[in-house]
C-alpha positions, 0 to 999 in steps of 0.5 A: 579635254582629258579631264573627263576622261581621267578624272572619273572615267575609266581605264580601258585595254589600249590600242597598240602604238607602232611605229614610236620604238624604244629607247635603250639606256645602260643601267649604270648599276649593273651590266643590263639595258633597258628599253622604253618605250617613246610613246606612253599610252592609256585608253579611257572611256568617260561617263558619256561614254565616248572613248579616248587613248592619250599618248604622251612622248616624254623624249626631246624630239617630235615623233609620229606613230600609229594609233587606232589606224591614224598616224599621230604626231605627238609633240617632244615633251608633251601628249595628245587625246586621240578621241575614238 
């Protein structure tokens, strides 16, 4: 389903994603911590030019968020095309 989209589409501003949060780590290098963010987004638009936003959770829990004004859940180690 995405192929098209990432493959010979082009990439678009993406909507916010709310409600994910962050992630905190500890750098083990230095006194510093980092937070990432739960939910990875990219927005794209294929050569018909329908658009979609794929969201990808790289964490080991289910999380459900807000893209576009739709609530999504977006499985542990996985992603979802959110078509527009």
């Amino acid at each position: 389903e995405a192929k098209k989209y990432l493959c010979g589409g082009r990439m678009l501003k993406p909507h916010p994603v709310n409600g994910a949060g962050g992630r905190v780590f500890a750098m083990k290098t230095q006194a510093k911590t980092l937070t990432a963010d739960r939910v990875l987004s990219s927005r794209w638009q294929a050569a018909d030019g329908t658009t979609a936003q794929l969201l990808v959770n790289w964490t080991k829990e289910d999380i459900r968020c807000e893209c576009a004004g739709r609530s999504v859940l977006v499985p542990a180690m996985n992603g979802v095309l959110v078509r527009e």
